[in-house]
C-alpha positions as CSV (number, residue, x, y, z in Angstrom):
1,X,108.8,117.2,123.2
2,X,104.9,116.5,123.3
3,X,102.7,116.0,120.7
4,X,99.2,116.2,121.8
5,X,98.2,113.3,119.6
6,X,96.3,110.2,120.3
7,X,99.7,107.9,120.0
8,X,101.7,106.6,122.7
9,X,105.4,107.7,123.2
10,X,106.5,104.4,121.6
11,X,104.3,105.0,118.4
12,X,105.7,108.7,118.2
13,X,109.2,107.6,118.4
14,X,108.0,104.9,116.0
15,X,106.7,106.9,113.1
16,X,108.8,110.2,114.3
17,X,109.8,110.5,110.3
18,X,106.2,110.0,109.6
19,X,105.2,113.2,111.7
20,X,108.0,115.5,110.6
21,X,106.1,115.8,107.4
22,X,104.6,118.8,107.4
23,X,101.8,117.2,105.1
24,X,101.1,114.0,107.3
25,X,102.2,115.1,110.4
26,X,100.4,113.5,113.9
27,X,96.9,113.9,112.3
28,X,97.7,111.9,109.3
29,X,100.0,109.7,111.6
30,X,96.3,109.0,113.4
31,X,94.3,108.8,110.3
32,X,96.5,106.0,109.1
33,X,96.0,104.4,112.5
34,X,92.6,104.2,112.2
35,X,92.4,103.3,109.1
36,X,91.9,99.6,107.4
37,X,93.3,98.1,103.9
38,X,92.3,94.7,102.5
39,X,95.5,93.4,100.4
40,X,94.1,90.6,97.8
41,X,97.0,88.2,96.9
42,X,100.1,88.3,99.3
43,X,102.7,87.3,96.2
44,X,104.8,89.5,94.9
45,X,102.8,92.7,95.1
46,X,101.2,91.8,98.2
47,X,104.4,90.9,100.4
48,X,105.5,94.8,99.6
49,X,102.3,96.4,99.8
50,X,101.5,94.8,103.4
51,X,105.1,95.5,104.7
52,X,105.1,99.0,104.2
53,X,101.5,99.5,105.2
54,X,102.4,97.8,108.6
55,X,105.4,99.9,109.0
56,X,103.2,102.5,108.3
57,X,101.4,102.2,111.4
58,X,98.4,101.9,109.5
59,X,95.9,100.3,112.1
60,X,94.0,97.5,110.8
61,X,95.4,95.2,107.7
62,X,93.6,91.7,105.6
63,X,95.4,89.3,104.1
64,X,93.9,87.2,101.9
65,X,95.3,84.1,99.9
66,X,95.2,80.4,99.9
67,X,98.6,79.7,98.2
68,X,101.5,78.1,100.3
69,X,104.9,79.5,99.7
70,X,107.1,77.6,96.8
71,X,110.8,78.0,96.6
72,X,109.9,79.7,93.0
73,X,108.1,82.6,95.3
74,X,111.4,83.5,96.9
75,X,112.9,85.1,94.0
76,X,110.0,88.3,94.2
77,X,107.8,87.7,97.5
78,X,110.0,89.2,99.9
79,X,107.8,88.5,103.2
80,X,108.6,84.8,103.1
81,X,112.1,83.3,103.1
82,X,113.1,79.5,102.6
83,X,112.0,78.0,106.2
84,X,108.5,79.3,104.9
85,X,108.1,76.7,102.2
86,X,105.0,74.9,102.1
87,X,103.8,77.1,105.2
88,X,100.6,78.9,104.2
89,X,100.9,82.5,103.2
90,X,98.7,84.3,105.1
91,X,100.2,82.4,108.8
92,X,103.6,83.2,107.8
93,X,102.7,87.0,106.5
94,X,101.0,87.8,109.3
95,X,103.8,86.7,111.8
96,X,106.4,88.7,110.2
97,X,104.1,92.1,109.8
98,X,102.9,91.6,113.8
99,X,106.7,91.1,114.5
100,X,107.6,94.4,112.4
101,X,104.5,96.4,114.5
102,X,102.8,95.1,117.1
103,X,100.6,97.8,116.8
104,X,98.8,96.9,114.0
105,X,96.2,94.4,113.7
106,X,96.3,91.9,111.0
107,X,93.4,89.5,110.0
108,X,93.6,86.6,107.6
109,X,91.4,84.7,105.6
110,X,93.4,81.5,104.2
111,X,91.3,81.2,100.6
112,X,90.5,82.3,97.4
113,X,88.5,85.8,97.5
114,X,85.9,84.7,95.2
115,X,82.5,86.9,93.6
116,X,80.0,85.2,96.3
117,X,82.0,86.1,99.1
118,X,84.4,89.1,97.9
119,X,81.7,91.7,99.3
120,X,81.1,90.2,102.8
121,X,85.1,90.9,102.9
122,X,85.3,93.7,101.5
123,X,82.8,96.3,103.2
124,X,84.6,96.1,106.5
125,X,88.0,97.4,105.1
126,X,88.9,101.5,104.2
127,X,90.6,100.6,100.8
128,X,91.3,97.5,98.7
129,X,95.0,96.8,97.3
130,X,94.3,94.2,95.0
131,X,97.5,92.4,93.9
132,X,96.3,89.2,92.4
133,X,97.5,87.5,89.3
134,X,94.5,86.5,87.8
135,X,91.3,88.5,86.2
136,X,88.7,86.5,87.6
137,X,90.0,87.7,91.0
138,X,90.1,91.1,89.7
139,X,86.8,91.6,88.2
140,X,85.7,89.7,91.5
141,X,87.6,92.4,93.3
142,X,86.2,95.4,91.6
143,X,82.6,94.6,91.5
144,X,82.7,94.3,95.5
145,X,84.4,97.7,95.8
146,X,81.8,99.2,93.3
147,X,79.0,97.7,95.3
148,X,80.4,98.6,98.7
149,X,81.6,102.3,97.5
150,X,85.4,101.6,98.5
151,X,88.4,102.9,96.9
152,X,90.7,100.4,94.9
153,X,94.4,100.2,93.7
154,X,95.4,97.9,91.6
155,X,98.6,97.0,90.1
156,X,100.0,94.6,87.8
157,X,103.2,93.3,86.7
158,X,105.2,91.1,83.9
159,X,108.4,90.7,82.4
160,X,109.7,94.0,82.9
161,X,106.7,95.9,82.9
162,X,104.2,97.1,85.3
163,X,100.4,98.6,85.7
164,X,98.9,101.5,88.3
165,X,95.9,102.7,88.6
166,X,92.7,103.8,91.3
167,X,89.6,104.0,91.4
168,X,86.9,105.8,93.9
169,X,83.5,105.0,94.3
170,X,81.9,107.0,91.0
171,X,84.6,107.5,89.3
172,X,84.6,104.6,86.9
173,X,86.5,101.0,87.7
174,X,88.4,98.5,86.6
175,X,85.5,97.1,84.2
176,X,85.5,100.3,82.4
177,X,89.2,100.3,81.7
178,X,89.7,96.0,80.6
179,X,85.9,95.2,80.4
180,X,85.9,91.3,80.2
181,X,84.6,90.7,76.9
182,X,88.0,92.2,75.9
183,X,90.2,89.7,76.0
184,X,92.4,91.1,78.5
185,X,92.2,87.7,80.5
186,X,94.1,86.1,77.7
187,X,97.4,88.2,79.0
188,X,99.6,85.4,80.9
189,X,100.4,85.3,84.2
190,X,104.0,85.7,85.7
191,X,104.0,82.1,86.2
192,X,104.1,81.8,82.4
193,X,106.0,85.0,81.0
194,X,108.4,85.6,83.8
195,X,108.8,88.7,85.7
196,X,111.8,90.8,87.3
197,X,111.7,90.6,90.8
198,X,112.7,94.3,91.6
199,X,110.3,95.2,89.2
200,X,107.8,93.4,91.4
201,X,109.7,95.2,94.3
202,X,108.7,98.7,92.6
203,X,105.3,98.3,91.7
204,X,104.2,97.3,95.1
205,X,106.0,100.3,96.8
206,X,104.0,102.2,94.5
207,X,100.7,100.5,95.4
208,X,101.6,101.0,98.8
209,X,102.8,105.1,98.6
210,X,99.1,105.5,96.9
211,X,97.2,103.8,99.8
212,X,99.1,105.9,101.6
213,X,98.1,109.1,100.5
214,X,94.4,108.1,100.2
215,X,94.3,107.0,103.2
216,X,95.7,110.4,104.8
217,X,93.9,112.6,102.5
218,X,97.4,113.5,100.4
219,X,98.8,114.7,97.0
220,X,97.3,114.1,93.8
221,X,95.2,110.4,93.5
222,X,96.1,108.2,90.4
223,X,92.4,108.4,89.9
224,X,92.1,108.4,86.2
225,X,95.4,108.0,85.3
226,X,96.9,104.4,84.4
227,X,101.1,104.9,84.9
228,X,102.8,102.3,82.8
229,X,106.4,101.4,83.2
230,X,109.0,100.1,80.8
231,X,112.2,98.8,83.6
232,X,114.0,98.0,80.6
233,X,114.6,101.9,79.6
234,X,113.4,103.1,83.2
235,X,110.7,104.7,81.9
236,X,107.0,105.8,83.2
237,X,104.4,107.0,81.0
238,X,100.5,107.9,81.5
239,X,97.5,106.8,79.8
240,X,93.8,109.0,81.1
241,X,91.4,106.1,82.2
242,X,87.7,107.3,81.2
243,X,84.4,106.1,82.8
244,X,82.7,104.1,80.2
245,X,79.1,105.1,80.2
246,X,78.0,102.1,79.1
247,X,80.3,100.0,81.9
248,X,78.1,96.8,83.0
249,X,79.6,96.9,86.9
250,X,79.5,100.4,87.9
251,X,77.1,102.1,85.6
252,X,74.4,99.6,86.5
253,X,72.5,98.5,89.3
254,X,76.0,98.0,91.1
255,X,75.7,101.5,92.5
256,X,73.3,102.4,95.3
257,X,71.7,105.5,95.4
């Protein structure tokens, strides 16, 4: 059977599960191929978040990081494996997602996405995942979206728990939901509570199924909606995310007219 579609016979046989969906189908097949994600932070979050969005198909995909694999990473980051210790974790990631598609085109940046350059990155991609571990990264993260008008999902996890939300250009950000004079970069880091690997494992898919469907233009957008779960119980609940009016990143000078 043809499909007149701009893929080749090995990428329709490739994502053939892809285009039975009445709701994707070849056009959203396409849109994801021409489509580009920046993925801050290949850990735990990232290693799932870039796997799927390579298997995907989608077309063009950053890494950026400047940690090397440690043995403790193995035990959540599922793109590396125990010959990659001490191997940077951008070279190894990118090897194993050009080996998974070699359609896709994966760019690295070996360092720490930081506010001075996090824009100049940024403003070439579609959509930002951010999966760091840190809230300087984040807030770093965030203002660069808000400046450059691109969509963000972020996710978070600890212990047992885990964080989702998105934002799109004027609809609020990540300031106005932990603004940083909150406190919120108190919270400890994995490294220092712990967290569940296949909890890790879940959020990511998550992050990845939402890029996803932004990128194709599908379903409802976690857009003002933070979904929190509890692994423990195996429960999800919802919290509404506002804009705050008085936000300092996206209700200031951040935007352009």
């Amino acid at each position: 059977m043809m499909i007149d579609i701009d893929l080749s016979q090995d990428e329709i046989q490739r994502y053939s599960r892809h285009i039975l969906l009445r709701e994707l189908g070849g056009k959203g097949q396409v849109s994801l191929k021409t489509a580009s994600v920046l993925v801050v932070g290949v850990g735990g979050l990232g290693s799932v978040v870039a796997l799927y969005l390579a298997a995907a198909g989608v077309g063009r995909i950053g890494l950026i990081d400047d940690d090397k694999v440690e043995l403790s990473n193995l035990q959540r980051q599922i793109l590396y494996d125990t010959a990659s210790i001490e191997q940077k974790k951008v070279s190894v990631a990118a090897k194993k997602l050009e080996a998974l598609n070699p359609h896709v085109c994966v760019e690295v940046w070996d360092k720490c996405l930081d506010t001075a350059g996090a824009l100049d990155i940024i403003q070439h991609y579609d959509l930002v995942c951010d999966g760091s571990d840190n809230f300087e990264t984040r807030y770093s993260v965030n203002a660069a979206c808000v400046q450059a008008h691109k969509p963000l999902i972020v996710a978070a996890v600890q212990g047992f728990g885990g964080q989702i939300t998105a934002f799109r250009p004027q609809q609020g950000c990540y300031h106005c939901l932990y603004p940083q004079e909150s406190g919120s970069a108190d919270v400890p880091t994995c490294s220092q509570a712990g967290v569940l690997g296949a909890v890790v494992g879940l959020m990511g898919t998550m992050q990845a199924t939402e890029a996803l469907k932004e990128l194709a233009g599908l379903g409802t957008s976690l857009v003002g909606r933070l979904v929190c779960l509890d692994a423990l119980v195996m429960r999800f609940s919802e919290i509404p995310v506002g804009i705050d009016p008085c936000c300092s990143v996206c209700r200031s000078g951040f935007i352009r007219k």
